[in-house]
N, C-alpha and C positions, 0 to 999 in steps of 0.2 A: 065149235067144240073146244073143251079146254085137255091141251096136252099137255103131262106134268113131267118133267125133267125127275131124272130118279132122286135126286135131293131137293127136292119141293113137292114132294106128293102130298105133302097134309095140306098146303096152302093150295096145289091145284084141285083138290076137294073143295077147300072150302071158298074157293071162288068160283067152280063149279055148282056150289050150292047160292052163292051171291048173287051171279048172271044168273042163276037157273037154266045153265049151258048145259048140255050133257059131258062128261067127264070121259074121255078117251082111251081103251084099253088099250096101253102101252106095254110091250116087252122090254127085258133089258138084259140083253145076253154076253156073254164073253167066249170067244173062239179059244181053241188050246194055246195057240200062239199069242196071246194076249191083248188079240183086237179086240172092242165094242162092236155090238150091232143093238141100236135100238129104234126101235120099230112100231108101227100101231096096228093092231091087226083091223082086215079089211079094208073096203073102200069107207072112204068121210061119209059121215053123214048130215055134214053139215057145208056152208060154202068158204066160212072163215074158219082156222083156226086158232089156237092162241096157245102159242109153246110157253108155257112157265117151267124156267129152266136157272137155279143160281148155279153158277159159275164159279164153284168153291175149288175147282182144284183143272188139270188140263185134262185131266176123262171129263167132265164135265162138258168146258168145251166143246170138246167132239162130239158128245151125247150130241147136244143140243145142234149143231151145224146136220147130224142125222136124222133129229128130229124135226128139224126144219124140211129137208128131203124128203122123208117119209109122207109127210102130209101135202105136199107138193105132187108127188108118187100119186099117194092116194085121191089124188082130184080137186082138191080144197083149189079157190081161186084167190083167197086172201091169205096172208100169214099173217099175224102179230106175236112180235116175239117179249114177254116180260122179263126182265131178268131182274128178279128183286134182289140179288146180290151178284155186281157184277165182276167177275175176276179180273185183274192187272188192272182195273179201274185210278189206282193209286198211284201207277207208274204215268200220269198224262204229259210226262215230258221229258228227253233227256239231261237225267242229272250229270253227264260227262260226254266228254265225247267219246263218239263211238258206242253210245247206246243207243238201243231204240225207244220211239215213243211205245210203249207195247202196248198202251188203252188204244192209240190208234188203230195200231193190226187188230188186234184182236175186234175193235169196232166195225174194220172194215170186211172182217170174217163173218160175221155174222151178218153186217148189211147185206151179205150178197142170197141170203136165202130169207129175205123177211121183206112186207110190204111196210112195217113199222117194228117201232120198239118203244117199249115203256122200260123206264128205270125206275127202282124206290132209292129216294134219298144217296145218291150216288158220294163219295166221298169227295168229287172236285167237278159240278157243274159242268166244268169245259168237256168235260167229256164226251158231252152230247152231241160237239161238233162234230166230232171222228165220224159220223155216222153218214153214211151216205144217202139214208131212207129217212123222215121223218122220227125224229127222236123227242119224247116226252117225259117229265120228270112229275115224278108223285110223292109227295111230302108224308110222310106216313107216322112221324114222328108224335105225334099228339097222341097214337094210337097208346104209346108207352102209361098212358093217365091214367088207363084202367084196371088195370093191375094194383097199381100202386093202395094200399093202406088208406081207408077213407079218414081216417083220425090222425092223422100226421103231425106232429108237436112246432108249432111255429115254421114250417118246412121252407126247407132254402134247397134253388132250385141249382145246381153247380155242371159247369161244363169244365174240364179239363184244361180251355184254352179258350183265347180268344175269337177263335174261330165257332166252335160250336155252341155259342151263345145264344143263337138263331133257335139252335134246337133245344135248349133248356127252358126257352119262353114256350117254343109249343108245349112241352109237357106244361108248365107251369100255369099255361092260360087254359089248358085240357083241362086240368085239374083244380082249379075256379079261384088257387090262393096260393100266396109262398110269395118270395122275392127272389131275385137272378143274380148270380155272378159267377166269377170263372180264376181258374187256377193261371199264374203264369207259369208258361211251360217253352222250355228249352230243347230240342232232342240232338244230342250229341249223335246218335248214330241209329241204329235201326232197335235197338234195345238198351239203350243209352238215355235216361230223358231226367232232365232235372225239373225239379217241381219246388213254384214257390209258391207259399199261400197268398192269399188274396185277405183282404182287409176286414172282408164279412164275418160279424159273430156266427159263430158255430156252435158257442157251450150251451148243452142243453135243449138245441132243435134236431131235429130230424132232417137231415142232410138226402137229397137223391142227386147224385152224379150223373150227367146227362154225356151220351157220346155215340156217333154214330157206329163207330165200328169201337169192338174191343178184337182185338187181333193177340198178340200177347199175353196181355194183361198186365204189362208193366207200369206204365201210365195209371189206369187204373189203381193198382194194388196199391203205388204209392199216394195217391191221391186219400186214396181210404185210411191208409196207414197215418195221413197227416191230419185228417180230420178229429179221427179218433182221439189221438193224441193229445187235440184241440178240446178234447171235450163232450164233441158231437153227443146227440143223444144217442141215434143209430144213424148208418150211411147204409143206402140202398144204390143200389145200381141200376140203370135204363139207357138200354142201348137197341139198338137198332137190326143193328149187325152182328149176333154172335159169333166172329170166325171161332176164336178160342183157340189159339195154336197153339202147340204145345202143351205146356204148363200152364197154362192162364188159368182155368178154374179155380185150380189149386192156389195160385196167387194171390186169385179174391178173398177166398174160403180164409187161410193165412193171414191174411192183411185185414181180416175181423169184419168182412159185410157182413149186413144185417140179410140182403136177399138180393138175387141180381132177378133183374125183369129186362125179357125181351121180346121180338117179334119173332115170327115165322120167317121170314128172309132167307134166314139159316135155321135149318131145325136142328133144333138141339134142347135139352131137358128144361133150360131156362124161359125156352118159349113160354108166355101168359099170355099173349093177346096176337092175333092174325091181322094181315096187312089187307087182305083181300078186299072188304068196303071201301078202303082208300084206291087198290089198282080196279076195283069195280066201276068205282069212278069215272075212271079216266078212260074205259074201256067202251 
């Protein structure tokens, strides 16, 4: 059965209707004193189950460490835990001393109530090591293709950095045409990031900015703001991972995209297309 973490219920539907699993009546309660209880009512009726649970804040978290219990509780002999967005993912090392690795802990928290784990498009690979149980990685990135505008004007396919170039070629080989290239990018501090353009004509095509997570939106905004500037025809956004903290919408909106496209990972208004056939996959 598929149990959906209270911030991925649209995607445990619609991987529930993927597997043709049956979908898990889940509660989601808060005590006066501020505690979570979530829970599934009844016993399983099934032998595995599969918590799809992202990990966007520390209630999350816990949910999910609960929801692992619960289904343990109710008799299941397997767990598989998804976390198509997984929180502290980005901390996989201490940047000084005296911190902690926290994608560790937090990987070691949750190995202790799961017989596996899937991750979508995790922001640093390494992190699949922290895991004590079998950890598997699901590319989902191509998904972004289908949303996109099938008349696109000479499209250039753009990553922010050199890092996520990997993932501006899945959209771009999704989507059967375009060329690849990527912004250089500097980040002075955690909303700090210098942007310098890249060599690639922009006047007059249709630009889509590829990136796994948008967190801020700072990075982004400027990238857009420099394209534009350049010429662009329009600049689209496709990303992965909508955290969107803060201001960030507003940044895009501001900085003159043309449309941001994302996945279910994080549900949020910008979602266009579900990860679910890709973690169906791997399931």
């Amino acid at each position: 059965m598929i149990v959906p973490g209270s911030e991925s219920q649209a995607l445990g539907a619609a991987l529930a209707t993927e597997t043709e699993q049956s979908l898990a009546a889940v509660r989601y309660e808060r005590f006066p004193d501020g505690e979570r209880m979530a829970s599934v009512d009844g016993p399983a009726d099934a032998d595995r189950a599969v918590v799809v649970a992202a990990t966007t804040s520390d209630a999350a978290h816990v949910e999910l460490l609960q929801l692992q219990d619960a289904v343990r509780e109710a008799g299941v002999d397997e767990v598989v835990t998804v976390l198509p967005y997984m929180g502290y993912g980005r901390q996989e090392r201490a940047f000084e001393p005296g911190q902690p690795v926290s994608a560790r802990a937090v990987a070691r928290a949750v190995s202790t109530g799961t017989d596996r784990v899937v991750l979508v498009d995790p922001h640093e690979a390494s992190v699949t090591d922290f895991f004590d149980v079998p950890c598997d990685v699901v590319r989902a990135a191509g998904r972004l293709a289908t949303p996109l505008p099938a008349d696109l004007t000479a499209p250039l396919f753009l990553s922010p950095d050199a890092g996520a170039v990997a993932l501006a070629e899945s959209v771009r080989d999704a989507y059967g045409r375009g060329d690849v290239d990527y912004f250089e990018k500097v980040r002075h501090s955690g909303t700090d990031v210098e942007i310098t353009p890249s060599d690639a004509a922009v006047e007059g095509r249709d630009v889509v900015v590829v990136d796994d997570i948008v967190a801020t939106g700072s990075t982004m905004s400027e990238s857009i703001a420099v394209l534009n500037d350049r010429g662009a025809a329009a600049v689209y956004v496709a990303c992965v991972h909508p955290l969107f903290a803060r201001s960030a919408r507003t940044k895009l909106e501001r900085a003159g995209v043309e449309a941001v496209y994302a996945t279910d990972t994080i549900e949020r208004d910008v979602t266009a297309v579900s990860v679910a056939p890709a973690v169906a996959g791997a399931l």
